[in-house]
C-alpha positions in Angstrom: 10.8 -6.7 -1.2 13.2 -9.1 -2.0 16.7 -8.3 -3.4 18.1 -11.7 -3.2 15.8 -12.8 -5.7 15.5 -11.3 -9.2 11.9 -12.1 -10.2 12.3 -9.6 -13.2 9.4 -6.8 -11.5 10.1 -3.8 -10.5 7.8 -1.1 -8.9 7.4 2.3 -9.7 5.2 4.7 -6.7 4.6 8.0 -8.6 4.6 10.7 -5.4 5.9 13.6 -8.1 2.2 15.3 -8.1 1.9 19.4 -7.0 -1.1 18.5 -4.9 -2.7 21.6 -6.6 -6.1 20.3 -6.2 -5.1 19.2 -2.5 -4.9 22.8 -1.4 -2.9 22.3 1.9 0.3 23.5 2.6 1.7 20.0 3.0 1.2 18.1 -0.1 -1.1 15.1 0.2 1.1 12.2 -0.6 3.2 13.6 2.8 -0.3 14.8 4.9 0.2 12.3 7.8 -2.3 9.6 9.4 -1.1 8.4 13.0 2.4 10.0 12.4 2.4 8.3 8.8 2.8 9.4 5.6 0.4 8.3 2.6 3.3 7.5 0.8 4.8 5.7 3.6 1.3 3.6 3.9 1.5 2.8 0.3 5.2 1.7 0.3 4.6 -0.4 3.1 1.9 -2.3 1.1 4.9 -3.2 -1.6 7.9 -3.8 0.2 7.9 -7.1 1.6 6.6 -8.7 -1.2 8.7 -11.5 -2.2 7.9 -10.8 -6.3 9.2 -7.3 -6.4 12.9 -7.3 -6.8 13.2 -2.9 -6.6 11.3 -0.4 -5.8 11.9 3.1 -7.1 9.8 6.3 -6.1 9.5 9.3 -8.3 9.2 12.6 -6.4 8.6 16.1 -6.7 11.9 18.1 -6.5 10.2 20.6 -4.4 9.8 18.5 -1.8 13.0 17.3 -0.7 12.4 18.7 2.8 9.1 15.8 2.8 11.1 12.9 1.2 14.2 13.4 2.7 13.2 11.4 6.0 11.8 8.8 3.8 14.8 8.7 1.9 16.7 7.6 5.3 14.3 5.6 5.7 13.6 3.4 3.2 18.0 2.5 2.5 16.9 0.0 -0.1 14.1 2.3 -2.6 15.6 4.3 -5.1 14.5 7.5 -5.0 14.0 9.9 -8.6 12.9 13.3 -9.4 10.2 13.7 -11.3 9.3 15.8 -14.1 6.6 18.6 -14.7 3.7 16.2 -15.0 2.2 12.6 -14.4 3.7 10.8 -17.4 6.3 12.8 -18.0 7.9 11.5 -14.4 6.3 7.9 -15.4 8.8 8.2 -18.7 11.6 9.3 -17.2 11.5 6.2 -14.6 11.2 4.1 -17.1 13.9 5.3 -19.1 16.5 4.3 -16.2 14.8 0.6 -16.1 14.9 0.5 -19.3 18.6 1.5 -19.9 19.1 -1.0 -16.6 17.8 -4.3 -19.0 16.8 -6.0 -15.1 13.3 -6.4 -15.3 11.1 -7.5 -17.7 8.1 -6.4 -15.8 6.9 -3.0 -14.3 3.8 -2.3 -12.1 3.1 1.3 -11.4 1.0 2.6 -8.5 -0.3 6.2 -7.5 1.4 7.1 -4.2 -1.7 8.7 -2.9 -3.9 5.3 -2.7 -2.9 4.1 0.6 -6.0 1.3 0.8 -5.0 -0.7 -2.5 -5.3 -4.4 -0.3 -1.8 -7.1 -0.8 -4.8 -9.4 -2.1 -5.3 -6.9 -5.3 -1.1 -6.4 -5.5 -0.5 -10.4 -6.2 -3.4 -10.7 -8.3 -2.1 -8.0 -10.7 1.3 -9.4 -10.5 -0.3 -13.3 -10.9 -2.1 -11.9 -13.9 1.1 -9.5 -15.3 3.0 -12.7 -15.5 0.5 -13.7 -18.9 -0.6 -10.6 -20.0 1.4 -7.5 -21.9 -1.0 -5.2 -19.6 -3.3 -5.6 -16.8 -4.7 -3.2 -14.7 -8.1 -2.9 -11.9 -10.9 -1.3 -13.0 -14.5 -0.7 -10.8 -17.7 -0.4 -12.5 -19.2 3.1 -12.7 -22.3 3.2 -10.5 -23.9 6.7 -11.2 -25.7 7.8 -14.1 -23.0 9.5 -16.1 -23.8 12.9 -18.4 -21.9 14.8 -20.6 -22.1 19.0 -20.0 -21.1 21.7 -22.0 -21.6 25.3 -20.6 -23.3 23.9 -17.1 -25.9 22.0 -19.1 -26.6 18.5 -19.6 -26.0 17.4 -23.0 -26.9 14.1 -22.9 -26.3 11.0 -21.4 -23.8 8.6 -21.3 -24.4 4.7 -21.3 -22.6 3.5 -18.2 -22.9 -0.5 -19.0 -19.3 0.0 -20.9 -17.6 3.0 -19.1 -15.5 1.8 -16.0 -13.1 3.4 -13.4 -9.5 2.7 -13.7 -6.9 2.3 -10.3 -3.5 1.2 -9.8 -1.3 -0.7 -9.0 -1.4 -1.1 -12.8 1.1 -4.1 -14.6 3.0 -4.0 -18.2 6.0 -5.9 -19.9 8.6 -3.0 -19.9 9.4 -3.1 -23.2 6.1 -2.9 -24.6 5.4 0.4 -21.9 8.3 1.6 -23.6 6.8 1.0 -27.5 3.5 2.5 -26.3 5.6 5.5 -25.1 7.2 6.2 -28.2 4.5 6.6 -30.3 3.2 9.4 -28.4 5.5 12.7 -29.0 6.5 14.1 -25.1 5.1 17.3 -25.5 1.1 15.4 -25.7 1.8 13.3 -22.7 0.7 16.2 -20.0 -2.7 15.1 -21.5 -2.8 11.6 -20.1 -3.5 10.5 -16.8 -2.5 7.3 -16.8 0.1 4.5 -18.4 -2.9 2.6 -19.4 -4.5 5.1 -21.4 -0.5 5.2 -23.1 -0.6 1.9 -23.9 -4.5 1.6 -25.4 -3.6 4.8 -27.4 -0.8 2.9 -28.8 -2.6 0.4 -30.1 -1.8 -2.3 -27.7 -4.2 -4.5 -25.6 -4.7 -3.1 -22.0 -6.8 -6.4 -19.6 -8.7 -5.8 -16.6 -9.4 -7.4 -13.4 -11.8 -6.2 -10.7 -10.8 -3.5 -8.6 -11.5 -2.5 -4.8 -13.7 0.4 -3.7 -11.8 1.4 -1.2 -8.4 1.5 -3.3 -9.6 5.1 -3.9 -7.0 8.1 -4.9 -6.7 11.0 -2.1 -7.1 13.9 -4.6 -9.0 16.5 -2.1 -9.3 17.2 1.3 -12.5 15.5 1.6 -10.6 12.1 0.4 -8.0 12.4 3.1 -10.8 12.7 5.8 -12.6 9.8 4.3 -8.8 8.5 4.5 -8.3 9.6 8.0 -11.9 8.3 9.3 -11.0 4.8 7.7 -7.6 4.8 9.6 -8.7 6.2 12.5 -12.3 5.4 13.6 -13.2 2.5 11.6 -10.9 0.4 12.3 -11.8 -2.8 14.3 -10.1 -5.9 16.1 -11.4 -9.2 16.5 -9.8 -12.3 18.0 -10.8 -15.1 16.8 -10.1 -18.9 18.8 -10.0 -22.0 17.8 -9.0 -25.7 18.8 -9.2 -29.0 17.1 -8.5 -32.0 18.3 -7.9 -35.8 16.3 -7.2 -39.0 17.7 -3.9 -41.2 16.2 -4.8 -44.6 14.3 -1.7 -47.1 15.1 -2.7 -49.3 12.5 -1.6 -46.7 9.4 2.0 -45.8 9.5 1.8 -43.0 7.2 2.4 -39.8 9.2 0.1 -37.1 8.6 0.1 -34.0 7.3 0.4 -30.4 10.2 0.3 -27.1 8.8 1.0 -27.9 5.4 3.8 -30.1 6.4 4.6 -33.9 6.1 5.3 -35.4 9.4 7.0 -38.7 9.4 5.8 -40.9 12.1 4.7 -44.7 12.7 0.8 -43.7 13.0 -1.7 -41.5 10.7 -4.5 -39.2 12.1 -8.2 -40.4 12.1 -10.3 -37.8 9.7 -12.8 -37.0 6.7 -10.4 -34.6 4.9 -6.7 -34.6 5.2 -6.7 -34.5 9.1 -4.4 -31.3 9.2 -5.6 -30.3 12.7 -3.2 -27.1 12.4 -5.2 -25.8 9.7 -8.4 -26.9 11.2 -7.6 -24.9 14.3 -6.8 -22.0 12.2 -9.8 -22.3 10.4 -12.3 -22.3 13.1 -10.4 -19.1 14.7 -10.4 -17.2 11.2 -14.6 -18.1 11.1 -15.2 -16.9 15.1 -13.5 -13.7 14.1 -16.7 -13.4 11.1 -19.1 -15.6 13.5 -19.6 -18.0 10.2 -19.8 -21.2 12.9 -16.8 -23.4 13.0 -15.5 -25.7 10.4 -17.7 -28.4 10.5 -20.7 -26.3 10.1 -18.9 -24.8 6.8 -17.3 -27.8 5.6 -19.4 -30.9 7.1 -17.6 -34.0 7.5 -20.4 -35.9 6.1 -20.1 -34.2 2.9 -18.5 -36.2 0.2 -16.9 -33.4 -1.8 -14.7 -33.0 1.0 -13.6 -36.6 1.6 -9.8 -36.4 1.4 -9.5 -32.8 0.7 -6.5 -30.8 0.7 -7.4 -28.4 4.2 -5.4 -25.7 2.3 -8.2 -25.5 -0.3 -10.9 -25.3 2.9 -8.1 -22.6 4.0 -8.6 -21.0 1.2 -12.2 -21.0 1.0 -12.2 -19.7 4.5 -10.0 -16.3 3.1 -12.5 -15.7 0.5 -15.0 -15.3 3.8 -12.9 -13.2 5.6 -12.2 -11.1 2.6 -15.9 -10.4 1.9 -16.3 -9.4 5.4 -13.3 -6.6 4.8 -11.2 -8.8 7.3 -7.3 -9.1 7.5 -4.8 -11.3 9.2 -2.8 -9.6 11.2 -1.3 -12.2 13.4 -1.5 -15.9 13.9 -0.6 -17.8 17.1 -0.7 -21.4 17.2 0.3 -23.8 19.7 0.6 -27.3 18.9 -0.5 -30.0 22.0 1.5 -33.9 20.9 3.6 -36.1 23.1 5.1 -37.6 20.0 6.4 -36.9 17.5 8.5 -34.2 18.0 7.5 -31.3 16.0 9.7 -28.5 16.5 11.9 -29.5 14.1 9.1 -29.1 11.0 8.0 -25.2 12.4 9.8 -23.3 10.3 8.5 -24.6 7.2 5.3 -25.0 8.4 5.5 -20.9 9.0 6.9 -20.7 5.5 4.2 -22.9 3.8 1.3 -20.5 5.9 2.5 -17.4 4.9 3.3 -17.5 1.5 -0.2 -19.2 1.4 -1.9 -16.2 3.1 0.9 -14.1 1.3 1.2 -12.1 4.9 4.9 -11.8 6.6 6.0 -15.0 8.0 7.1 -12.8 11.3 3.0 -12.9 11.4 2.9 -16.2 12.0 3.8 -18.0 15.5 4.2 -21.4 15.5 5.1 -23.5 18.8 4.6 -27.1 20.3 4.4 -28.3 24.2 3.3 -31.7 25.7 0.8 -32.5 28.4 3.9 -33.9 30.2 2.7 -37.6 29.2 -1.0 -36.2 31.1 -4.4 -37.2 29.7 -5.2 -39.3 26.0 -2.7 -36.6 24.2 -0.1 -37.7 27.1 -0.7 -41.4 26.2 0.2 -40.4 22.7 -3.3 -41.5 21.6 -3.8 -38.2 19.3 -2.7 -34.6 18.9 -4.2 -30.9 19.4 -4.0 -27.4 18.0 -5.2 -24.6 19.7 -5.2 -21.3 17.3 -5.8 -17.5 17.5 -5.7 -14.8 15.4 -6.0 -11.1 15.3 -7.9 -9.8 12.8 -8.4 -6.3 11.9 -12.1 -5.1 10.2 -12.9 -1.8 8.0 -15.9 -1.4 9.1 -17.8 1.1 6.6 -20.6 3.1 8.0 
Protein backbone atom coordinates (compact mmCIF):
# COMPACT_ATOMS: atom_id res chain seq x y z
CA UNK A 1 0.00 0.00 0.00
CA UNK A 2 1.22 3.19 -0.91
CA UNK A 3 0.11 6.44 0.85
CA UNK A 4 2.57 8.70 -0.78
CA UNK A 5 1.02 8.15 -3.98
CA UNK A 6 -2.70 8.79 -4.76
CA UNK A 7 -3.43 6.38 -7.64
CA UNK A 8 -7.30 7.12 -7.10
CA UNK A 9 -8.07 3.08 -5.70
CA UNK A 10 -8.99 2.25 -2.76
CA UNK A 11 -9.80 -1.20 -1.28
CA UNK A 12 -12.60 -2.36 0.59
CA UNK A 13 -11.97 -6.28 2.57
CA UNK A 14 -15.63 -7.16 3.74
CA UNK A 15 -14.81 -9.34 7.15
CA UNK A 16 -18.56 -8.11 8.61
CA UNK A 17 -20.05 -11.76 7.96
CA UNK A 18 -21.81 -13.87 11.23
CA UNK A 19 -20.02 -16.92 10.08
CA UNK A 20 -23.47 -18.64 10.60
CA UNK A 21 -22.79 -21.22 8.14
CA UNK A 22 -19.16 -21.59 9.66
CA UNK A 23 -20.52 -23.02 12.89
CA UNK A 24 -17.37 -22.54 15.14
CA UNK A 25 -17.17 -20.50 17.96
CA UNK A 26 -14.47 -18.32 16.30
CA UNK A 27 -15.71 -16.85 13.22
CA UNK A 28 -13.92 -17.94 10.05
CA UNK A 29 -12.50 -14.76 8.81
CA UNK A 30 -10.46 -14.86 12.50
CA UNK A 31 -10.04 -19.08 12.50
CA UNK A 32 -6.13 -19.01 12.46
CA UNK A 33 -3.59 -20.89 9.98
CA UNK A 34 0.06 -20.99 11.44
CA UNK A 35 -0.93 -18.28 14.14
CA UNK A 36 -2.60 -16.24 11.23
CA UNK A 37 -5.68 -14.93 10.66
CA UNK A 38 -7.66 -15.43 7.15
CA UNK A 39 -8.18 -11.91 7.28
CA UNK A 40 -4.69 -11.16 8.05
CA UNK A 41 -3.72 -13.62 4.90
CA UNK A 42 -5.89 -11.65 2.70
CA UNK A 43 -4.78 -8.17 3.83
CA UNK A 44 -1.39 -9.18 3.37
CA UNK A 45 -2.05 -10.01 -0.31
CA UNK A 46 -3.19 -6.05 -0.79
CA UNK A 47 -1.08 -4.03 1.18
CA UNK A 48 2.05 -3.50 -0.43
CA UNK A 49 0.70 -2.93 -3.58
CA UNK A 50 2.02 0.19 -4.99
CA UNK A 51 -1.76 1.00 -6.86
CA UNK A 52 -3.84 0.98 -3.79
CA UNK A 53 -3.63 4.27 -2.07
CA UNK A 54 -6.20 3.00 1.34
CA UNK A 55 -7.38 0.16 2.51
CA UNK A 56 -10.44 0.13 4.71
CA UNK A 57 -11.92 -3.19 6.43
CA UNK A 58 -15.50 -3.52 7.30
CA UNK A 59 -16.13 -5.65 10.44
CA UNK A 60 -18.57 -7.16 12.49
CA UNK A 61 -19.24 -5.14 15.73
CA UNK A 62 -19.42 -8.25 17.57
CA UNK A 63 -16.19 -9.00 17.14
CA UNK A 64 -14.10 -6.33 18.45
CA UNK A 65 -12.37 -8.70 20.77
CA UNK A 66 -10.98 -10.57 17.05
CA UNK A 67 -10.20 -7.29 15.21
CA UNK A 68 -8.89 -5.44 17.93
CA UNK A 69 -5.27 -6.98 17.58
CA UNK A 70 -5.57 -6.40 13.89
CA UNK A 71 -6.52 -2.97 14.49
CA UNK A 72 -2.99 -2.45 16.37
CA UNK A 73 -1.74 -3.96 13.81
CA UNK A 74 -2.43 -2.81 10.70
CA UNK A 75 -1.83 1.56 12.00
CA UNK A 76 -2.46 2.42 8.42
CA UNK A 77 -6.14 0.37 7.48
CA UNK A 78 -9.09 2.05 8.42
CA UNK A 79 -11.19 -0.07 10.19
CA UNK A 80 -15.51 0.21 9.84
CA UNK A 81 -18.35 -1.53 11.33
CA UNK A 82 -20.45 -3.13 9.39
CA UNK A 83 -24.01 -3.43 9.03
CA UNK A 84 -26.60 -6.46 9.34
CA UNK A 85 -25.82 -7.92 6.06
CA UNK A 86 -23.23 -8.29 3.01
CA UNK A 87 -24.23 -5.18 1.02
CA UNK A 88 -25.63 -3.37 3.51
CA UNK A 89 -21.80 -3.13 5.12
CA UNK A 90 -20.55 -2.81 1.29
CA UNK A 91 -22.96 0.50 1.17
CA UNK A 92 -22.10 1.91 4.08
CA UNK A 93 -18.19 1.82 3.14
CA UNK A 94 -18.85 3.29 0.28
CA UNK A 95 -20.83 6.00 1.50
CA UNK A 96 -17.65 7.31 3.51
CA UNK A 97 -15.45 7.10 0.11
CA UNK A 98 -17.90 8.52 -1.53
CA UNK A 99 -18.41 11.59 0.81
CA UNK A 100 -14.30 11.50 0.82
CA UNK A 101 -14.25 12.41 -3.27
CA UNK A 102 -10.36 10.51 -3.10
CA UNK A 103 -10.68 7.85 -5.31
CA UNK A 104 -12.19 7.29 -8.40
CA UNK A 105 -11.80 3.56 -8.20
CA UNK A 106 -12.89 0.80 -5.65
CA UNK A 107 -12.06 -2.94 -5.67
CA UNK A 108 -13.82 -5.01 -3.12
CA UNK A 109 -12.70 -8.38 -1.93
CA UNK A 110 -14.33 -11.11 0.50
CA UNK A 111 -12.07 -11.32 3.59
CA UNK A 112 -12.52 -15.09 3.74
CA UNK A 113 -10.55 -15.87 0.30
CA UNK A 114 -7.09 -15.97 1.52
CA UNK A 115 -5.60 -17.74 -1.92
CA UNK A 116 -6.79 -14.88 -4.46
CA UNK A 117 -2.88 -14.85 -6.17
CA UNK A 118 -1.06 -10.77 -6.52
CA UNK A 119 -1.12 -11.98 -10.34
CA UNK A 120 -5.18 -11.93 -10.36
CA UNK A 121 -5.05 -8.46 -7.94
CA UNK A 122 -3.08 -6.34 -10.83
CA UNK A 123 -4.91 -7.86 -13.57
CA UNK A 124 -8.21 -6.62 -12.07
CA UNK A 125 -6.75 -3.34 -11.27
CA UNK A 126 -4.84 -3.26 -15.05
CA UNK A 127 -8.28 -4.02 -16.39
CA UNK A 128 -10.42 -1.51 -13.69
CA UNK A 129 -8.37 1.27 -15.17
CA UNK A 130 -10.75 0.86 -18.77
CA UNK A 131 -13.62 -0.67 -17.61
CA UNK A 132 -16.74 0.83 -15.39
CA UNK A 133 -16.71 -2.99 -13.80
CA UNK A 134 -14.63 -5.95 -13.94
CA UNK A 135 -14.67 -8.79 -12.02
CA UNK A 136 -13.17 -12.89 -12.11
CA UNK A 137 -15.32 -15.36 -12.98
CA UNK A 138 -14.51 -19.50 -13.26
CA UNK A 139 -16.47 -21.60 -15.51
CA UNK A 140 -18.98 -24.03 -13.90
CA UNK A 141 -17.70 -27.63 -14.35
CA UNK A 142 -20.69 -29.83 -13.03
CA UNK A 143 -23.80 -30.52 -14.58
CA UNK A 144 -26.06 -27.96 -12.92
CA UNK A 145 -29.96 -28.78 -12.02
CA UNK A 146 -32.68 -26.95 -10.79
CA UNK A 147 -34.81 -28.66 -7.61
CA UNK A 148 -37.85 -27.96 -6.11
CA UNK A 149 -39.16 -30.16 -3.13
CA UNK A 150 -35.69 -32.53 -3.30
CA UNK A 151 -36.49 -33.29 -6.97
CA UNK A 152 -34.83 -32.56 -10.07
CA UNK A 153 -36.64 -30.29 -12.12
CA UNK A 154 -34.71 -29.96 -14.92
CA UNK A 155 -31.48 -29.03 -16.10
CA UNK A 156 -29.62 -26.16 -16.54
CA UNK A 157 -27.29 -25.33 -19.59
CA UNK A 158 -23.84 -24.73 -17.99
CA UNK A 159 -22.11 -23.35 -21.43
CA UNK A 160 -23.34 -19.66 -20.08
CA UNK A 161 -23.61 -19.96 -16.26
CA UNK A 162 -20.19 -19.02 -14.56
CA UNK A 163 -18.88 -18.64 -10.93
CA UNK A 164 -18.18 -15.16 -9.75
CA UNK A 165 -14.91 -14.30 -7.03
CA UNK A 166 -13.43 -11.19 -5.84
CA UNK A 167 -11.28 -9.11 -5.68
CA UNK A 168 -14.00 -7.46 -7.83
CA UNK A 169 -13.26 -3.61 -9.53
CA UNK A 170 -15.83 -0.55 -10.31
CA UNK A 171 -15.56 3.37 -10.85
CA UNK A 172 -17.05 4.59 -7.49
CA UNK A 173 -19.38 6.65 -8.77
CA UNK A 174 -21.04 4.31 -10.97
CA UNK A 175 -21.07 1.56 -7.67
CA UNK A 176 -22.79 4.37 -6.15
CA UNK A 177 -25.61 4.86 -9.16
CA UNK A 178 -26.02 1.07 -9.24
CA UNK A 179 -26.73 1.31 -5.47
CA UNK A 180 -29.31 3.75 -5.63
CA UNK A 181 -31.53 2.20 -7.75
CA UNK A 182 -31.96 -0.66 -5.51
CA UNK A 183 -34.19 0.44 -2.27
CA UNK A 184 -31.92 -0.71 1.14
CA UNK A 185 -34.41 -2.83 2.42
CA UNK A 186 -33.90 -5.45 -1.00
CA UNK A 187 -30.19 -5.45 -0.69
CA UNK A 188 -30.04 -8.44 2.05
CA UNK A 189 -30.95 -10.36 -1.19
CA UNK A 190 -27.71 -9.87 -3.04
CA UNK A 191 -24.57 -11.48 -2.57
CA UNK A 192 -22.53 -9.53 -4.33
CA UNK A 193 -21.63 -5.71 -5.74
CA UNK A 194 -21.65 -7.27 -9.11
CA UNK A 195 -24.93 -8.65 -9.16
CA UNK A 196 -25.82 -4.55 -7.88
CA UNK A 197 -24.35 -3.15 -10.65
CA UNK A 198 -25.88 -5.77 -13.53
CA UNK A 199 -29.29 -5.27 -11.77
CA UNK A 200 -28.75 -1.70 -12.40
CA UNK A 201 -28.57 -1.88 -15.71
CA UNK A 202 -24.84 -1.28 -16.08
CA UNK A 203 -22.24 -3.41 -17.80
CA UNK A 204 -20.33 -5.81 -15.32
CA UNK A 205 -16.74 -7.48 -17.61
CA UNK A 206 -15.05 -10.51 -16.72
CA UNK A 207 -11.65 -11.89 -16.72
CA UNK A 208 -10.64 -15.39 -15.80
CA UNK A 209 -10.49 -16.36 -12.35
CA UNK A 210 -8.36 -18.83 -10.12
CA UNK A 211 -9.50 -22.11 -8.69
CA UNK A 212 -7.95 -21.91 -5.82
CA UNK A 213 -9.23 -18.20 -5.01
CA UNK A 214 -12.08 -20.21 -3.32
CA UNK A 215 -14.33 -18.53 -0.39
CA UNK A 216 -13.91 -20.40 3.17
CA UNK A 217 -17.77 -20.67 3.87
CA UNK A 218 -17.63 -24.19 5.93
CA UNK A 219 -15.55 -26.03 7.94
CA UNK A 220 -14.63 -28.30 5.19
CA UNK A 221 -13.19 -25.11 3.16
CA UNK A 222 -10.93 -24.11 5.99
CA UNK A 223 -9.48 -27.71 6.13
CA UNK A 224 -9.09 -27.63 2.39
CA UNK A 225 -7.58 -24.07 3.51
CA UNK A 226 -5.48 -25.48 6.27
CA UNK A 227 -4.14 -28.58 4.15
CA UNK A 228 -3.11 -26.00 1.32
CA UNK A 229 -1.16 -23.90 3.90
CA UNK A 230 0.03 -26.53 5.77
CA UNK A 231 0.88 -29.76 3.89
CA UNK A 232 1.08 -28.71 0.43
CA UNK A 233 3.25 -26.32 0.43
CA UNK A 234 6.60 -26.88 -1.35
CA UNK A 235 10.15 -25.14 -1.83
CA UNK A 236 12.34 -25.30 -4.67
CA UNK A 237 15.57 -23.52 -5.28
CA UNK A 238 16.33 -22.96 -8.39
CA UNK A 239 20.28 -21.94 -9.83
CA UNK A 240 21.44 -20.42 -12.42
CA UNK A 241 24.60 -18.72 -14.05
CA UNK A 242 25.29 -17.13 -17.30
CA UNK A 243 28.22 -16.07 -18.46
CA UNK A 244 29.09 -13.47 -21.95
CA UNK A 245 32.23 -12.38 -23.19
CA UNK A 246 32.86 -8.25 -23.78
CA UNK A 247 33.39 -7.08 -27.54
CA UNK A 248 36.04 -3.97 -27.37
CA UNK A 249 35.17 -2.95 -30.65
CA UNK A 250 31.38 -1.68 -29.78
CA UNK A 251 31.36 1.04 -27.17
CA UNK A 252 27.86 0.95 -26.42
CA UNK A 253 27.43 -0.46 -22.85
CA UNK A 254 25.00 -3.06 -22.44
CA UNK A 255 22.08 -3.60 -20.84
CA UNK A 256 22.09 -5.68 -16.72
CA UNK A 257 18.99 -6.35 -15.08
CA UNK A 258 16.98 -4.00 -16.92
CA UNK A 259 19.45 -1.34 -16.58
CA UNK A 260 21.65 0.75 -19.02
CA UNK A 261 25.30 0.41 -18.16
CA UNK A 262 27.55 2.94 -19.61
CA UNK A 263 30.88 1.61 -20.52
CA UNK A 264 33.50 1.65 -23.48
CA UNK A 265 32.61 -2.07 -24.60
CA UNK A 266 29.16 -4.00 -25.48
CA UNK A 267 28.43 -7.71 -24.55
CA UNK A 268 28.62 -10.47 -27.38
CA UNK A 269 24.91 -12.05 -27.73
CA UNK A 270 21.71 -13.24 -29.87
CA UNK A 271 19.19 -11.25 -27.83
CA UNK A 272 19.94 -8.22 -25.78
CA UNK A 273 22.85 -9.91 -23.84
CA UNK A 274 21.22 -9.09 -20.32
CA UNK A 275 23.23 -11.88 -18.49
CA UNK A 276 21.32 -10.71 -15.17
CA UNK A 277 18.17 -11.78 -16.59
CA UNK A 278 19.58 -14.74 -18.24
CA UNK A 279 20.82 -15.96 -14.90
CA UNK A 280 17.57 -15.40 -13.43
CA UNK A 281 15.91 -17.11 -16.15
CA UNK A 282 17.63 -20.35 -16.07
CA UNK A 283 17.22 -20.48 -12.06
CA UNK A 284 13.29 -19.61 -12.34
CA UNK A 285 13.21 -22.85 -15.21
CA UNK A 286 15.52 -25.43 -12.74
CA UNK A 287 12.93 -24.62 -10.09
CA UNK A 288 10.08 -26.23 -12.95
CA UNK A 289 12.90 -28.50 -14.60
CA UNK A 290 11.84 -26.76 -18.09
CA UNK A 291 15.85 -27.06 -19.20
CA UNK A 292 17.69 -23.73 -19.21
CA UNK A 293 17.27 -20.85 -21.41
CA UNK A 294 18.73 -21.83 -24.35
CA UNK A 295 16.68 -24.96 -24.66
CA UNK A 296 13.44 -22.48 -24.25
CA UNK A 297 14.56 -19.72 -26.15
CA UNK A 298 17.42 -21.11 -28.70
CA UNK A 299 19.91 -18.63 -29.77
CA UNK A 300 19.60 -19.86 -33.26
CA UNK A 301 16.08 -18.84 -33.44
CA UNK A 302 15.45 -15.68 -35.30
CA UNK A 303 12.43 -14.48 -33.50
CA UNK A 304 14.56 -13.89 -30.76
CA UNK A 305 17.45 -11.91 -32.47
CA UNK A 306 17.71 -8.69 -30.43
CA UNK A 307 14.96 -9.44 -28.04
CA UNK A 308 14.14 -7.48 -25.09
CA UNK A 309 15.23 -10.47 -22.21
CA UNK A 310 12.39 -8.92 -20.16
CA UNK A 311 9.81 -10.25 -22.65
CA UNK A 312 11.79 -14.00 -22.40
CA UNK A 313 11.38 -12.96 -18.54
CA UNK A 314 8.14 -12.72 -18.92
CA UNK A 315 7.52 -15.72 -20.87
CA UNK A 316 9.38 -17.60 -18.30
CA UNK A 317 6.58 -16.28 -15.45
CA UNK A 318 3.86 -17.51 -17.53
CA UNK A 319 5.78 -21.12 -16.97
CA UNK A 320 6.11 -20.81 -13.52
CA UNK A 321 2.66 -19.70 -13.12
CA UNK A 322 1.18 -22.75 -14.86
CA UNK A 323 3.20 -24.82 -12.62
CA UNK A 324 1.42 -23.03 -9.39
CA UNK A 325 4.92 -21.52 -8.69
CA UNK A 326 5.82 -18.15 -6.78
CA UNK A 327 8.82 -16.02 -6.27
CA UNK A 328 9.67 -15.67 -3.07
CA UNK A 329 13.14 -14.49 -3.07
CA UNK A 330 15.76 -13.63 -5.57
CA UNK A 331 19.57 -13.60 -4.97
CA UNK A 332 21.87 -12.50 -7.52
CA UNK A 333 25.38 -11.90 -7.55
CA UNK A 334 27.00 -10.11 -10.26
CA UNK A 335 30.90 -11.40 -11.22
CA UNK A 336 32.76 -8.04 -13.48
CA UNK A 337 36.15 -6.39 -12.95
CA UNK A 338 34.80 -3.31 -14.74
CA UNK A 339 32.62 -1.45 -14.74
CA UNK A 340 31.62 -0.75 -11.54
CA UNK A 341 28.11 -1.71 -10.95
CA UNK A 342 27.08 -1.00 -7.59
CA UNK A 343 26.12 2.18 -8.28
CA UNK A 344 23.11 0.98 -10.98
CA UNK A 345 21.65 -1.92 -8.05
CA UNK A 346 19.09 -0.06 -6.84
CA UNK A 347 17.28 0.53 -9.89
CA UNK A 348 18.10 -2.60 -11.22
CA UNK A 349 15.97 -3.99 -7.92
CA UNK A 350 13.38 -1.48 -8.78
CA UNK A 351 13.07 -2.28 -12.51
CA UNK A 352 12.82 -6.46 -11.31
CA UNK A 353 10.26 -6.03 -8.94
CA UNK A 354 7.84 -3.90 -10.22
CA UNK A 355 8.31 -6.31 -13.34
CA UNK A 356 7.55 -9.40 -11.20
CA UNK A 357 5.20 -7.02 -9.14
CA UNK A 358 6.85 -8.87 -5.83
CA UNK A 359 8.48 -6.52 -2.93
CA UNK A 360 11.67 -5.10 -3.94
CA UNK A 361 13.01 -6.33 -0.25
CA UNK A 362 12.56 -9.79 -2.36
CA UNK A 363 15.09 -9.07 -4.45
CA UNK A 364 18.98 -9.13 -3.61
CA UNK A 365 21.23 -7.65 -5.83
CA UNK A 366 25.16 -7.59 -5.24
CA UNK A 367 28.43 -7.41 -7.40
CA UNK A 368 32.24 -8.79 -6.49
CA UNK A 369 35.31 -9.13 -8.72
CA UNK A 370 37.59 -12.15 -9.20
CA UNK A 371 40.28 -9.83 -7.83
CA UNK A 372 41.65 -9.19 -11.56
CA UNK A 373 41.71 -13.59 -11.50
CA UNK A 374 40.79 -15.55 -14.61
CA UNK A 375 39.12 -13.94 -18.36
CA UNK A 376 36.46 -12.03 -16.01
CA UNK A 377 39.67 -10.63 -14.01
CA UNK A 378 41.24 -9.52 -17.43
CA UNK A 379 37.95 -7.73 -17.97
CA UNK A 380 37.35 -9.85 -21.04
CA UNK A 381 33.47 -10.44 -20.04
CA UNK A 382 31.05 -10.54 -17.09
CA UNK A 383 28.98 -13.25 -14.98
CA UNK A 384 25.76 -13.58 -13.10
CA UNK A 385 25.15 -16.33 -10.86
CA UNK A 386 21.27 -16.35 -9.70
CA UNK A 387 19.01 -18.23 -7.25
CA UNK A 388 15.66 -18.13 -6.23
CA UNK A 389 13.26 -19.67 -3.79
CA UNK A 390 10.33 -20.66 -5.09
CA UNK A 391 7.38 -21.81 -3.26
CA UNK A 392 4.78 -24.74 -5.10
CA UNK A 393 0.96 -25.50 -4.24
CA UNK A 394 1.20 -28.65 -4.96
CA UNK A 395 -2.53 -30.10 -5.35
CA UNK A 396 -3.11 -33.74 -4.63
Amino acid sequence: MNKKKNNNIVLVILASGKSERFRDAVPKQYKKINNKTVLEYSIDKFIKNSKINAIYVSYNKNHEKYIGPLKRKYTNIKFVIGSSCRQKSSLKVLNILYQEKLNKYVVLHDAVRPFVSISLINKIITKLLNSQAIIPVIPIKDSVKLIKKEKVIRSLDRKNLFLSQTPQGFVLECLMNAYKKIKVNKLKDYTDDAQIFADAGLDVNIIKGEENNFKITEKNDYIKALNMFNNDNIIKVGQGIDVHGFIAEKKNGFKLFGVKIPFNKSIKAHSDGDVGIHALIDAILGTISYGDIGTNFPDDDKKYKNINSLTLLNKTIRMLERNKGKIIHIDNTIVCEKPKINKYVGNMRKIIAGFLKIDINSISIKATTTEKLGFIGKNQGIAVFSTVTIGFINEK
